[in-house]
C-alpha positions as CSV (number, residue, x, y, z in Angstrom):
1,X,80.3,70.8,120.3
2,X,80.0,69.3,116.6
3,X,83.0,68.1,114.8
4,X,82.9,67.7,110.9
5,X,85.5,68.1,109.1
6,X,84.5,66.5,105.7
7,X,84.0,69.1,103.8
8,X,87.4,70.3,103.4
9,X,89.4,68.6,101.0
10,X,86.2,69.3,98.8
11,X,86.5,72.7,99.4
12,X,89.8,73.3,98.2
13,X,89.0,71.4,95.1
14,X,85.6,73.8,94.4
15,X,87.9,76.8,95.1
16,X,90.6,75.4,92.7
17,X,87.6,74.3,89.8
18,X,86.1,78.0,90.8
19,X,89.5,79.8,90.2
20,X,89.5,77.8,87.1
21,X,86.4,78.6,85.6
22,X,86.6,82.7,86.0
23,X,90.8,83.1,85.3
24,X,90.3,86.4,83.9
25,X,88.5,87.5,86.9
26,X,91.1,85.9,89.5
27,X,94.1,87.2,87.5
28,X,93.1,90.8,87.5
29,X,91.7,90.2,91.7
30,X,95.3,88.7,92.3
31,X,97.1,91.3,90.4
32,X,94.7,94.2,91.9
33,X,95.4,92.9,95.4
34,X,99.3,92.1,94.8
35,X,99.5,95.9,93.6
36,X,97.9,97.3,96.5
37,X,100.1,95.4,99.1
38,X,102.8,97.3,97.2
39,X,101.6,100.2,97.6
40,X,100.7,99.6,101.2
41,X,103.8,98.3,101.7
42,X,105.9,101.3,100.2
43,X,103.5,104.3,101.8
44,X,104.0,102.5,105.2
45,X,107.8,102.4,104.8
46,X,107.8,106.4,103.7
47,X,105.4,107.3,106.2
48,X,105.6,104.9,109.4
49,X,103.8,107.9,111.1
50,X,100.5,107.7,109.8
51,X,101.2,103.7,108.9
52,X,97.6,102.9,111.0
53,X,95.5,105.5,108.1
54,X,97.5,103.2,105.2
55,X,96.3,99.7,107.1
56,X,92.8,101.3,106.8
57,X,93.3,102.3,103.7
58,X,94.7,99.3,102.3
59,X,92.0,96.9,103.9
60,X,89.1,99.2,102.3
61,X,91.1,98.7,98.7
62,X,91.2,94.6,99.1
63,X,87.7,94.5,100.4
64,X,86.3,96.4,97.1
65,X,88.5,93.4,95.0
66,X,87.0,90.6,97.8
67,X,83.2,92.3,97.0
68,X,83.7,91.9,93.6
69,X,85.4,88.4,93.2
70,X,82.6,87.3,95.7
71,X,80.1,88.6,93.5
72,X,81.8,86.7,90.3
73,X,82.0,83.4,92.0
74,X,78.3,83.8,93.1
75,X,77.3,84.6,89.1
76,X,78.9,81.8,88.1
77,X,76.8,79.2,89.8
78,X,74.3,81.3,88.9
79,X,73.0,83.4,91.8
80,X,72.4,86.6,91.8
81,X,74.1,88.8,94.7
82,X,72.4,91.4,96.9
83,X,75.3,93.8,97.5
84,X,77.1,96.1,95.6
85,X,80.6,96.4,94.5
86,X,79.5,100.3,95.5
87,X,78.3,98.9,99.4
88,X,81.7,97.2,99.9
89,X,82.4,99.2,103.0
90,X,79.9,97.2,104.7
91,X,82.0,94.0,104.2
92,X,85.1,96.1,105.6
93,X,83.2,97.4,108.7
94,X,81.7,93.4,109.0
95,X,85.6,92.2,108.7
96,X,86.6,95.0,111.5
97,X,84.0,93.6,114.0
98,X,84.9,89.6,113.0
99,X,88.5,91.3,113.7
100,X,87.6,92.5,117.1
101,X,85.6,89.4,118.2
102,X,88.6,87.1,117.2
103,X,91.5,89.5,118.9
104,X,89.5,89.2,122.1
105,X,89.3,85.3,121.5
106,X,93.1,85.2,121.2
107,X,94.0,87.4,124.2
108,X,91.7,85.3,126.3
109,X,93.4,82.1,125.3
110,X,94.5,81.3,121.3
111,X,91.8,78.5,120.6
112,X,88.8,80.6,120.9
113,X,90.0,82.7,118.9
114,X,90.3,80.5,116.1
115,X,87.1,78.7,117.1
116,X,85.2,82.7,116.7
117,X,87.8,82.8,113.6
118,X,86.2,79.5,111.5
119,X,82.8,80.2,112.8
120,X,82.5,83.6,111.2
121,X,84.2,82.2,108.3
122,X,81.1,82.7,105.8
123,X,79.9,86.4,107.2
124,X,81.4,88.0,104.2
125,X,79.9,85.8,101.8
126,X,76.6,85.6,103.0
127,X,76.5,89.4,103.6
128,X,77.5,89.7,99.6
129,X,74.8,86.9,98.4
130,X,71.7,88.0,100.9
131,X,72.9,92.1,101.7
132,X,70.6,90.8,105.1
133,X,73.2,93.3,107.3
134,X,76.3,92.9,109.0
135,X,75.4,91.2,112.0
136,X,72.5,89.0,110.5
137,X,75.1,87.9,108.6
138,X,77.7,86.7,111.2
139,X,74.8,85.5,113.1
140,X,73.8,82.9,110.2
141,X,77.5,82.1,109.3
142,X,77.6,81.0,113.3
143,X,74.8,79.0,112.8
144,X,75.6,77.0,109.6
145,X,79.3,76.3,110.7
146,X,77.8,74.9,114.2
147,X,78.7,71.7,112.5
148,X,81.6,72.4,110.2
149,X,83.6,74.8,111.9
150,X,86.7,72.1,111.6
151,X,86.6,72.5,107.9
152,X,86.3,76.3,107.7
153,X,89.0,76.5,110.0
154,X,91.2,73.9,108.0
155,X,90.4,76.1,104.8
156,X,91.3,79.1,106.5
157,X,94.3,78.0,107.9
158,X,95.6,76.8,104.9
159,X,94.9,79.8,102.6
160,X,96.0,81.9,105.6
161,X,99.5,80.4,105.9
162,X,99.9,81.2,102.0
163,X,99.2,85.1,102.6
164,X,101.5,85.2,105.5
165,X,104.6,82.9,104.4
166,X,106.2,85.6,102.8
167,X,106.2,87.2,106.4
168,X,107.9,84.6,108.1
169,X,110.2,84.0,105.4
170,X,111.4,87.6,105.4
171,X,111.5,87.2,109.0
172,X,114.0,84.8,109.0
173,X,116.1,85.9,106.1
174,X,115.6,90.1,106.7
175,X,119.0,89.8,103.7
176,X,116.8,88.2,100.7
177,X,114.6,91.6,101.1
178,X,117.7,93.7,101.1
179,X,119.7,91.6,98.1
180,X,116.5,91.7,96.0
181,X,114.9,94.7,96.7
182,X,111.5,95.6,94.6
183,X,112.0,92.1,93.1
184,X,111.5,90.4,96.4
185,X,108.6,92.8,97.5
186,X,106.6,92.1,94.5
187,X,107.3,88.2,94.8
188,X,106.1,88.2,98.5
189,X,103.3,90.4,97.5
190,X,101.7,88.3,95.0
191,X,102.2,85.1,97.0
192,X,100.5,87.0,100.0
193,X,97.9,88.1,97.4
194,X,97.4,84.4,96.0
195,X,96.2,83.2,99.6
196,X,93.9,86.5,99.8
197,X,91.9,85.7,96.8
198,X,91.9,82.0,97.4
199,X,90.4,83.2,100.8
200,X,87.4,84.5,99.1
201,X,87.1,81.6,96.5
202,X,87.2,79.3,99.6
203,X,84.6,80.9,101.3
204,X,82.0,80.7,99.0
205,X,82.8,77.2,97.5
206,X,82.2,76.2,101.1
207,X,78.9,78.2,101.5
208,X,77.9,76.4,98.2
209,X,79.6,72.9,100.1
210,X,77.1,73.5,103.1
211,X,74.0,74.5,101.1
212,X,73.3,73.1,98.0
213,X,73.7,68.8,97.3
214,X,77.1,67.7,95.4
215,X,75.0,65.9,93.1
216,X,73.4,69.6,91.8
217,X,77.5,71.2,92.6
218,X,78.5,68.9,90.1
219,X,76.5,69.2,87.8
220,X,77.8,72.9,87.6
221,X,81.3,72.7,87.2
222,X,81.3,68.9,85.3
């Protein structure tokens, strides 16, 4: 098993310089995916019966915003991606079977399911740029993070423990939700929502990391 872990730190940075180069784009993706956690989060609340059909329904809302930040960030380093904002249901059914693969990883013992978790790390992106199919492209996200699985998994940790702070936090002080009301679940939203989209900036600044050389990455973003 290969360990590199270099590509990390630079990453983040691409993400950040990404982020920065498209606000308008990132602003309206945060805002879009902060105002659909509210909205899941208030329909699951009022209707805790059918709370598995607003999950669903929430995760095929984000996954149209991932599609189409994805699509942006591609554009802007200049390549053209194969799928759709319209196909974005692929990248939803793809995230449902990375969600399986990983579950089963955890329930046989936690670190394989983080290793399955960093390897897949790319399928999304590389189903957006190629549109090669689902499984091709977990297949060749497996393959290019043989290698630098350490630094997809660091990304996604990172960006991960941004969406879900607000969870623990609320956890652990159940009162701030109840003193603040609406207040605290928009703040918690958009934090959650920062750490979404940063997701999908981190993804493809590491795809771009893995396959094109820093001189020519550079030379992109200055």
């Amino acid at each position: 098993m290969q360990f590199d872990a270099s590509l990390l730190v630079p990453t983040l940075r691409r993400s950040w310089d990404m982020a920065a180069a498209m606000p308008g784009t990132v602003l309206v993706g945060w805002l879009a995916t902060a105002v659909a956690g509210i909205a899941s989060d208030v329909a699951f609340d009022r209707m805790g019966d059918v709370g598995n059909l607003v999950l669903i329904i929430y995760g095929i809302l984000i996954t149209f915003v991932q599609v189409w930040i994805t699509r942006e960030a591609f554009k802007q380093v200049g390549i053209a991606p194969a799928l759709l904002v319209g196909n974005s249901l692929s990248v939803y059914l793809q995230g449902v079977l990375i969600g399986l693969g990983i579950l089963l990883g955890i329930v046989l013992v936690i670190l394989p399911g983080l290793y399955v978790f960093a390897r897949w790390y790319l399928a999304s992106a590389l189903l957006v740029r190629y549109g090669s199919g689902r499984r091709a492209a977990m297949q060749r996200s497996w393959d290019m993070l043989a290698a630098h699985w350490p630094a997809a998994l660091g990304v996604g940790l990172i960006l991960a423990a941004l969406s879900v702070a607000p969870l623990v936090v609320g956890e652990v002080a159940p009162a701030l939700a109840v003193e603040y009301g609406f207040g605290w679940l928009a703040a918690t939203n958009l934090v959650a929502a920062a750490g979404i989209v940063g997701g999908y900036l981190a993804a493809v600044s590491l795809l771009l990391n893995i396959e094109q050389p820093a001189p020519a990455l550079q030379e992109i973003f200055g």
